[in-house]
N, C-alpha and C positions, 0 to 999 in steps of 0.2 A: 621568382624572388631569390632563390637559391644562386643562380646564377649571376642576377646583377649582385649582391651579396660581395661573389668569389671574385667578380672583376674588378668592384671597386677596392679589394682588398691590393690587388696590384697593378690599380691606377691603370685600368681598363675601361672607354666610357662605354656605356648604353646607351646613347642618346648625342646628339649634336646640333647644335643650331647654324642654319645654312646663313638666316638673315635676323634681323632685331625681332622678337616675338615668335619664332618660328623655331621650333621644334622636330627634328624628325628622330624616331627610333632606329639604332645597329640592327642589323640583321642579327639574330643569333648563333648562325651557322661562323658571322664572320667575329665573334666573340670567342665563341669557342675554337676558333683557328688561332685568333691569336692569345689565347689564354695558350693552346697548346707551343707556341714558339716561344713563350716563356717558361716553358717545361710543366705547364700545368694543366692536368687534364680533366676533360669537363664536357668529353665526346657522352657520356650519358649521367641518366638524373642520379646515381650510383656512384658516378665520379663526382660528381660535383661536391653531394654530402663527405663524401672521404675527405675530398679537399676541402672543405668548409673544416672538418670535424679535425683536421691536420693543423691547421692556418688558425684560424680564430684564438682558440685556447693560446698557441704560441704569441701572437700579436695580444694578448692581453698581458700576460707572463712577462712581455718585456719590457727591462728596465730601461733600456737607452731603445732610440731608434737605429737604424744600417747606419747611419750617416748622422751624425750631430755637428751642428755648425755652431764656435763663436766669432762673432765678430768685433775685433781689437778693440777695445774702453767702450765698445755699448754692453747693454744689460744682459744678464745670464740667460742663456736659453732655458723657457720654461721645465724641457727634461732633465733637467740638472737642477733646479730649485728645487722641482717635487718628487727626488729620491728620497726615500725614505728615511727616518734620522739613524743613525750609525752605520750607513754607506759608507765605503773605504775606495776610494780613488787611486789608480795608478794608471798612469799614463811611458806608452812606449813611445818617445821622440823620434820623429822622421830618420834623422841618422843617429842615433845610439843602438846600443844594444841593451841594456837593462832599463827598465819602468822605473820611473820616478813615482815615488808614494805622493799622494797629496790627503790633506789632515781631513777628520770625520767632519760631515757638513753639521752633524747635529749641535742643537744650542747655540748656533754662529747668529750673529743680529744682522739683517740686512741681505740677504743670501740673493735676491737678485738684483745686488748692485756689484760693476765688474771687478772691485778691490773690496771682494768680498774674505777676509782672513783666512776663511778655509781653500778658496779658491786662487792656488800661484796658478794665474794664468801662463802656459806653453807657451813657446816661442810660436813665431807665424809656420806654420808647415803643415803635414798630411801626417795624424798620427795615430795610432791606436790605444783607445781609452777603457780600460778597465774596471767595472764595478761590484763590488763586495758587500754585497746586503746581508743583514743578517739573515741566517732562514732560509738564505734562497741561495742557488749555484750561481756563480761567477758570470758575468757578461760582457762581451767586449761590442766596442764599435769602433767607426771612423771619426777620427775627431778631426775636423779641420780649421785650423784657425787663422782667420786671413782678416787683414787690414779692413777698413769698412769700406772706400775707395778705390776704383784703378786711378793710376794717375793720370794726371790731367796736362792737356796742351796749355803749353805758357803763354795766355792771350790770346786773340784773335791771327786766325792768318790763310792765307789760300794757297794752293795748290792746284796739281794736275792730275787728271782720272785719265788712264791708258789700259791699252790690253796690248801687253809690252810686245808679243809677236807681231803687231800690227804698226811698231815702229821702227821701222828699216832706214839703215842710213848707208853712208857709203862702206861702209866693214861688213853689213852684214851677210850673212851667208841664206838672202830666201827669208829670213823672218828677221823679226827683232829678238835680242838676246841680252844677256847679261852684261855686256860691256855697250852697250846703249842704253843700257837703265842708270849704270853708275855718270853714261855723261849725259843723260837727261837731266839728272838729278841735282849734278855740279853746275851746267849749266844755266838750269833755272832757280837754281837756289840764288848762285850770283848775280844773276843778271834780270831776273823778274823777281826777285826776292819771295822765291815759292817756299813755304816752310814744308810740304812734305810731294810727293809722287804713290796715288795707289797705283796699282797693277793688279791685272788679274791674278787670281792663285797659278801658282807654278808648280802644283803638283804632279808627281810620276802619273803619268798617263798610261794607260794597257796597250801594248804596243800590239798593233795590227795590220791587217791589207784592206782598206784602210786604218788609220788609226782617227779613232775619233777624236777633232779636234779643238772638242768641249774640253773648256778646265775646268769646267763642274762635273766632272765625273771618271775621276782619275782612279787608277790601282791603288794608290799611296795618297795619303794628304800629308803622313811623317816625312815625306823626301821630296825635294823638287827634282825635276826632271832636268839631265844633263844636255838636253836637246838648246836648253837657254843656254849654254856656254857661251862661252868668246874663244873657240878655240885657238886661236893668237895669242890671248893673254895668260897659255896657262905656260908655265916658269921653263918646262923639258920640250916647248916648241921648236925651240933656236937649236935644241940639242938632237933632232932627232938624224939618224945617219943618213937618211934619205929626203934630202930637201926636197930633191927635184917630184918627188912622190907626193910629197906635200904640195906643194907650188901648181901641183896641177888639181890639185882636190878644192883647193883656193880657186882658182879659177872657172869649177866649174862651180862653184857655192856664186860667185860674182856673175854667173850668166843666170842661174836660179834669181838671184835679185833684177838682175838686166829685165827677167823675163815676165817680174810683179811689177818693174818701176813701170818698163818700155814698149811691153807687150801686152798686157792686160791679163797678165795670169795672176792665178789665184794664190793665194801663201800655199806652199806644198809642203807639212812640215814631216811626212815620211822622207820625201825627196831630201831635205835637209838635214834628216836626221841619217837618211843611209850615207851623207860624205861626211859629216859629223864624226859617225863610227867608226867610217876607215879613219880617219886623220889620228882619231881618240887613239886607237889599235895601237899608229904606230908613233906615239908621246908615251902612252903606259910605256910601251919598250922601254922608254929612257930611264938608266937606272935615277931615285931619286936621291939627293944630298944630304947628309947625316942631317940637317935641321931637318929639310921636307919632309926627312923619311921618321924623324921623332915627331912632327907637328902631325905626319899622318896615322904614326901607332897614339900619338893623346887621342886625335879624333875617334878611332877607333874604339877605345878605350871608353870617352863620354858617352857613343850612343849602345856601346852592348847589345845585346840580345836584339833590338831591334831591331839596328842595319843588318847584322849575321841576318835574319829572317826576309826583310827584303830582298838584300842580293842574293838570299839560295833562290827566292822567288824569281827574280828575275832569269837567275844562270835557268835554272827548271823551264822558264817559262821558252825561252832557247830552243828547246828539246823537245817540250812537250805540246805547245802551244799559249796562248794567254789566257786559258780560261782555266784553273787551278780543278774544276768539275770534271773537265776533260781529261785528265792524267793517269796513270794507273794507280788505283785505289789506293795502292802502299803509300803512292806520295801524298796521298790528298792530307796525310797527317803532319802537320810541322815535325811534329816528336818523334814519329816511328821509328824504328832500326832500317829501315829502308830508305827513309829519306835521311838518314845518319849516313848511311851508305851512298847513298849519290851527292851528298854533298862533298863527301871524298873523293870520289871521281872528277867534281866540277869546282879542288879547291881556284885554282887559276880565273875561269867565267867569277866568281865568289867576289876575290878579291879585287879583280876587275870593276864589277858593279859598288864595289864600296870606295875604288879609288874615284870611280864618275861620281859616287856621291861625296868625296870630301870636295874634291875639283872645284862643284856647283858649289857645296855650302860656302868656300875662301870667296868663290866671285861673289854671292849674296852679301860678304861681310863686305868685300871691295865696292859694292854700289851703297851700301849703307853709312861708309865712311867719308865715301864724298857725297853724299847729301850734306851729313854733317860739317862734314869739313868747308863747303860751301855756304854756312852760317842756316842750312832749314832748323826750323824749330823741332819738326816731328821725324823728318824725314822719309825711310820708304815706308809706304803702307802694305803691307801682305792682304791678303784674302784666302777668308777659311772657310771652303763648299761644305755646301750640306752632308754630303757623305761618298761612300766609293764605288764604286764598279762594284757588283757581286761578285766576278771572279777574278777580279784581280790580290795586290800582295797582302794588302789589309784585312781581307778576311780571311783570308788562306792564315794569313801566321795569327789570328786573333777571333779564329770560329768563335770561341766561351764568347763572345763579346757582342757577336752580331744576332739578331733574331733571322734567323735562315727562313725561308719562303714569303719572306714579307717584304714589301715595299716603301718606301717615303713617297709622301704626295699631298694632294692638297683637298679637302674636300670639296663637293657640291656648291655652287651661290650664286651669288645673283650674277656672275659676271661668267660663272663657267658652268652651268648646269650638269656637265657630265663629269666634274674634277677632274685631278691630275694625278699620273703614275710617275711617278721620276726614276724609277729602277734601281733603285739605291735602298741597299737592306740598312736597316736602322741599326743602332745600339742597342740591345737588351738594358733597360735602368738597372734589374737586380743583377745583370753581371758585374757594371759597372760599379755599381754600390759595393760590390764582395772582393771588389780587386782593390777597395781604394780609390777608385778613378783612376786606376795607373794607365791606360789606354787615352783617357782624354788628358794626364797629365803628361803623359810625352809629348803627347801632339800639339799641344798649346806651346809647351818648351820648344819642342824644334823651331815652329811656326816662328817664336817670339822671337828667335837668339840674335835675329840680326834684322828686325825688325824695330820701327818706330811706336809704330802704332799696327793694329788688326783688327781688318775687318769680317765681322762673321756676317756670312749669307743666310739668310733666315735667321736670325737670331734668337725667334719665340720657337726654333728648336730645343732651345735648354730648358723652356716648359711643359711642351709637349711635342707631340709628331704623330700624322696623319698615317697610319698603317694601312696596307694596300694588301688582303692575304693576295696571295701568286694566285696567277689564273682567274681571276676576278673585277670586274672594272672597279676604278678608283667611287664610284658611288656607294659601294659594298666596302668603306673603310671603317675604320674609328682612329679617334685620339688615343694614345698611351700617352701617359705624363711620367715626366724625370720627375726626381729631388730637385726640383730648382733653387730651391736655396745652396744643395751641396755642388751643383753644376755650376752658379753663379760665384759661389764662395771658390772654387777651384781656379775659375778664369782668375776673379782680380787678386788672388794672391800670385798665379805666373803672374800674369802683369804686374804685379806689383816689383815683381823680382826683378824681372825685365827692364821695369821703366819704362812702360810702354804703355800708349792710348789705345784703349779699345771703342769701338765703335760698332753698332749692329747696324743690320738690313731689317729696317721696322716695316717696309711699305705694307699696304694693304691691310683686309679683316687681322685684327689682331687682340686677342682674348683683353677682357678689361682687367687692370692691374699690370699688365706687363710691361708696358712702356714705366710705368711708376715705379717698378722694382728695380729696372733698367737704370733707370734714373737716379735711384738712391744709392746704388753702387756705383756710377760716375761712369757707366758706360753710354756713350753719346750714341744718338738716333740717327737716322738720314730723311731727312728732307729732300722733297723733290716741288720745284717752283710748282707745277700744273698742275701738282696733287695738294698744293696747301689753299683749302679753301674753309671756308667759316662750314661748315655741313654740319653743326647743331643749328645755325641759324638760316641767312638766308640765302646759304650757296654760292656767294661771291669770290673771289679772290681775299684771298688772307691778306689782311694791313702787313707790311714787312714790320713793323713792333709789338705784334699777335706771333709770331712764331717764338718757336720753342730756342732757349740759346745752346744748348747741349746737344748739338747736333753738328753733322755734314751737309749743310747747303749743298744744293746743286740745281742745275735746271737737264738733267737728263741722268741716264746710265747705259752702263754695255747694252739691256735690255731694253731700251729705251728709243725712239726714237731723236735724232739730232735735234739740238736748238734750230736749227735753219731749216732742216724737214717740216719740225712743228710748226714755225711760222709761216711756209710756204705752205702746206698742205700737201705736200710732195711723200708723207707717211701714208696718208691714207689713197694718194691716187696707186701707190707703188701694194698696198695691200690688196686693191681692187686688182689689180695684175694677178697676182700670185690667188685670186679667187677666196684670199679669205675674208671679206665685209661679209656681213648677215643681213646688211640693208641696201638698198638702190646706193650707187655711188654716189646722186645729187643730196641726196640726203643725210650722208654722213660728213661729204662735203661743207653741205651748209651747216650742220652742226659746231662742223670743227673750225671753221671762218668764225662762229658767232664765239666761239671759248675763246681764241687768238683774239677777237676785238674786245674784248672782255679788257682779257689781259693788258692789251697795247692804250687800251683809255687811260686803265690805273697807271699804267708804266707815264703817258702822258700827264696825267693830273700831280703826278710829285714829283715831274720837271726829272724825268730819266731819259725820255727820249726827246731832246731837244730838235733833232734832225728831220721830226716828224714823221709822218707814216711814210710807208713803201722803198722804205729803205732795210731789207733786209740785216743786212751786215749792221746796221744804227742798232736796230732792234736785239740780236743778241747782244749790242755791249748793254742795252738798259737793262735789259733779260740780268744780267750779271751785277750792275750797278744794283739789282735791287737785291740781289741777295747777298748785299756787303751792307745794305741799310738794315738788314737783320740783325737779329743779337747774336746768330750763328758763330759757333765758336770757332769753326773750320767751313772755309767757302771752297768748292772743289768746281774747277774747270775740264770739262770731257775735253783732252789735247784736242777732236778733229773738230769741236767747234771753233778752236781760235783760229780755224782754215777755212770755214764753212762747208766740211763735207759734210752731205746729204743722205747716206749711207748709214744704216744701223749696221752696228757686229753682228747682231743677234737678231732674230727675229721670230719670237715663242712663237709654236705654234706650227711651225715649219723643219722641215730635214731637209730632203733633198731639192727643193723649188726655190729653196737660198741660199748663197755661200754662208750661211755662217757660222764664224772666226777664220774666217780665211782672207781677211779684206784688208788691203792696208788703207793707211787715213792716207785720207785724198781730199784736192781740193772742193769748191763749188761744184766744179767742171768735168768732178771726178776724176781727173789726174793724179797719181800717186804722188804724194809728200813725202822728202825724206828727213830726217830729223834735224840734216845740215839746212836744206830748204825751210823747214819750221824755225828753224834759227833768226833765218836769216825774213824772215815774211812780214811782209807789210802790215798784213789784215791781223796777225797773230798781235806783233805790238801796240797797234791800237787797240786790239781789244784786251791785253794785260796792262796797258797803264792806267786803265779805269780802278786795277787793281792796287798795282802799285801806288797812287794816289790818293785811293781813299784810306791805306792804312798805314802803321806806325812799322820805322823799320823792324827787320826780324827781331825773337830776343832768342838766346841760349837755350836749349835746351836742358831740364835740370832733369837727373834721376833720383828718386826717393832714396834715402840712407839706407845704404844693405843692400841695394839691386843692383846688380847687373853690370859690368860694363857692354856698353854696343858694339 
């Protein structure tokens, strides 16, 4: 009793349900591991009472909560109405330096309503709130006060879902990069009237032999990785003393591409990234121009403390290797006198990695402007992973932050009986809570700056997360739960600054209330065609006027198998390959024939597939048609089904038995497409005028009063 007591005290579960009515109990061994990675210890029955006897008392004592949320003209939080009568309020402002007093609540009529006389509600920002009881010593918390809404897409409109490495055209150097994202963006904006472009996250990757070339599970998610360049587009290219140096790093970046269009090789993105870094080497050479070199000390200057810690991380990482565990002890400290010391030694490596990072963030703002400029409504879409590498830059410069030995993952059920490890240390909630959220408020800031819209992957991360202790299979986990109100309250005030659409990754078991709470804050869900079916009733295909309108339509994802896989059955002969079925091939076979004729009757009975059956290519456009008869607020096209390739990026479950992210979109036939070929495709523009047709041209983009320019 003691025990479950101390866990729920810091949102620790005992217990978790795998399916509807099912129950099973935490281990306790694995409570008490993760009690102790929250710094609380409760290894014997000795500890546990100290900590009870520590904890409880304090948790009754206090006046505010870690974290107090309001939100703009709704009603007062309950913590704030039932402070005691001659409570004295002062409030520190985001950016001031002195507290502002606010008047005593007592004798006020009306206290939780939001123009309550006592109550001048703060501007919108992250701030710390002061309270003065009589009787009792001072107490402060977070007060965060954010808008009730993120903002919202202007009307209906669609778009294109890519994993921008996977779009190679004629410039690229081996992968897709950031100057094929800005003329994807221009391009489709104009000419298929696409209002936004997502892309996978492009965060700092841990660089390796190999480098793993998942962007779910980067060093950095604060910086994108300079490997997305356009190394042509950057301004000291023309200027560097040695062309002829250049002109040949070019040309072998153009036989790397030759060797994904022409030859059948795989995206290499070390390979791209080692002529990347010579060409980069010698452009830093170039002195930069009294503007560039002001536009590069502001940069500078806006991200502080954080880039400094990145690129010591990366110069370090040079030297020592990528895994921050591995280094001598002195360094493992951001702060030490020793790592004070070698950053001295490696000022040059330093500013190098901070100039690759202004480099990327100018091109990020260079594709977001011609979306824009191209009349999208939303423009690009970011992607924000669950979390980072353990040894890469993010936990090295932000240890207080992370819970060290522990895992993100998924628990037990019906679909995975042994759960999932993802390798990926979580967030500590009470660090986060004691810093402010300043850790998840840079990160949403970076993310957002040159962003339309973001998408968060797992999104019912912000309520809770499956903890995996080290050394232990992912069935031996539990839930830890955030502040979700101050994790949700943080996003839609950045976005709100921003002007920027958010959007989560809702698919699968997902706790009840949290799509509601989702929803009430104006952050949109994602929808997936094959997974929208009536399943409180009687299992069929979802009516397209039964879905939900706060959402991202789509009929696939990275993770997902293709529109034209799915309908051919070519997902599951290609998984029967690679040995992963649990059942006879004939049998999932016919399974997966009877869901597709499911599907293709509804598609036929409201007159979407006119062409009739066994026309593949017909079928993804009804596939598409029908999630434009949706009330979906954003319809999103995966670019390689408008080619019909058959090819997933990803394929869970799998490492080394599949390329995947190393694939570029290719056609039916599996031929590589390039983005000038996509341009230019038959099968592409028939199956976007189903688009263009069914909706109303773009409208403007509008940001909220006060936010952001993009």
């Amino acid at each position: 009793m003691g025990l479950s007591r101390l866990a729920a005290l810091h949102g620790v579960a005992t217990s978790f349900s795998p399916s509807a009515g099912v129950t099973e109990p935490v281990p306790e061994t694995t409570v008490v591991a993760v009690l102790g990675a929250l710094g609380v210890d409760a290894t014997t029955p000795e500890a546990v009472r100290d900590a009870l006897a520590a904890a409880e008392p304090a948790a009754r004592a206090r006046l505010l909560p870690a974290t107090l949320v309001v939100w703009s003209g709704e009603p007062l939080p309950p913590a704030l109405t039932a402070l005691p009568p001659g409570t004295e309020l002062s409030v520190r402002l985001e950016e001031a330096d002195e507290p502002v007093p606010l008047r005593v609540p007592a004798g006020e009529p009306d206290p939780a309503e939001p123009g309550s006389a006592w109550w001048a509600e703060p501007p919108l920002g992250v701030h710390r709130l002061t309270a003065h009881a009589p009787g009792r010593e001072p107490q402060d918390c977070t007060l965060v006060v954010a808008p009730d809404r993120v903002p919202q897409p202007p009307g209906r409109s669609h778009g294109l879902l890519v994993q921008l490495y996977s779009l190679l055209s004629a410039r690229s150097w081996g992968m897709g990069d950031l100057g094929d994202l800005a003329d994807l963006a221009s391009w489709s904006g104009r000419r298929l009237g696409a209002g936004f472009v997502q892309i996978n996250p492009l965060h700092a990757a841990v660089p390796g032999d190999p480098t793993d070339p998942s962007p779910y599970r980067p060093s950095s998610r604060r910086f994108p990785d300079p490997v997305h360049l356009r190394v042509e587009s950057v301004p000291e290219y023309g200027h560097v003393p040695d062309p002829l140096a250049l002109d040949a790093l070019r040309r072998k970046g153009a036989e790397l591409r030759e060797a994904v269009l022409d030859k059948g090789a795989l995206i290499d993105r070390d390979a791209v990234w080692a002529l990347k870094r010579q060409a980069l080497d010698l452009i830093l050479g170039v002195p930069l121009t009294p503007g560039r070199h002001a536009a590069y000390c502001d940069f500078l200057a806006a991200q502080g403390q954080a880039l400094e810690d990145h690129a010591l991380w990366c110069a370090l990482a040079e030297v020592h290797g990528p895994d921050w565990h591995g280094w001598p002890q002195e360094l493992r400290d951001p702060r030490s006198d020793a790592t004070a010391r070698a950053r001295a030694g490696l000022l040059d490596r330093v500013d190098h990695h901070c100039r690759l990072a202004w480099l990327t963030d100018t091109q990020l703002a260079d594709a977001q402007r011609a979306a824009l400029d191209a009349g999208a409504a939303v423009g690009i879409v970011h992607d924000l992973a669950v979390g980072v590498h353990p040894g890469g830059a993010d936990t090295w410069a932000q240890q207080d932050a992370f819970a060290h030995g522990m895992s993100v993952g998924a628990p037990p059920d019906a679909f995975n009986a042994r759960g999932q490890d993802w390798g990926l240390p979580p967030w500590r909630p009470d660090a986060l809570a004691a810093s402010g959220y300043a850790p998840y408020r840079g990160l949403l800031r970076g993310l957002l700056a040159h962003a339309g819209a973001l998408r968060i992957d797992h999104v019912m991360g912000l309520f809770r997360l499956w903890w995996v202790p080290e050394g232990r299979p992912p069935t031996e986990g539990t839930y830890v739960t955030h502040d979700a109100e101050a994790m949700l309250a943080v996003l839609v005030l950045e976005a709100h600054r921003a002007g920027a659409v958010v959007m989560g990754e809702d698919l699968g078991t997902v706790e009840p209330g949290v799509r509601e709470a989702l929803a009430r804050r104006g952050v949109l869900g994602t929808s997936v065609l094959w997974f929208e079916r009536d399943w409180a009733g009687d299992g069929r295909p979802l009516a397209p006027e039964r879905w939900r309108a706060d959402c991202l339509a789509t009929a696939t994802t990275h993770d997902l198998p293709s529109t034209a896989a799915r309908l051919t059955g070519d997902h599951v002969t290609l998984r029967h390959r690679l040995g992963l079925l649990t059942r006879p091939l004939d049998e999932e076979l016919r399974e997966d024939r009877a869901e597709i004729a499911e599907w293709l009757a509804l598609l036929t009975r409201l007159g979407m597939l006119p062409e009739g059956g066994g026309d593949e290519e017909a079928a993804v456009r009804a596939v598409h048609r029908f999630l434009l008869r949706t009330p979906a607020r954003m319809a999103g096209v995966w670019l390689p089904d408008t080619v019909g390739d058959r090819r997933p990026q990803n394929l869970p479950g799998t490492w080394d038995q599949y390329p995947n992210w190393r694939l570029p979109i290719a056609d039916a036939e599996g031929v590589p497409v390039t983005l000038e070929q996509l341009a230019a495709s038959p099968r592409l523009h028939r199956l976007m005028d189903v688009l263009r047709t069914a909706e109303a041209p773009p409208q403007t983009r509008t940001a909220p009063p006060g936010a952001r320019p993009a």
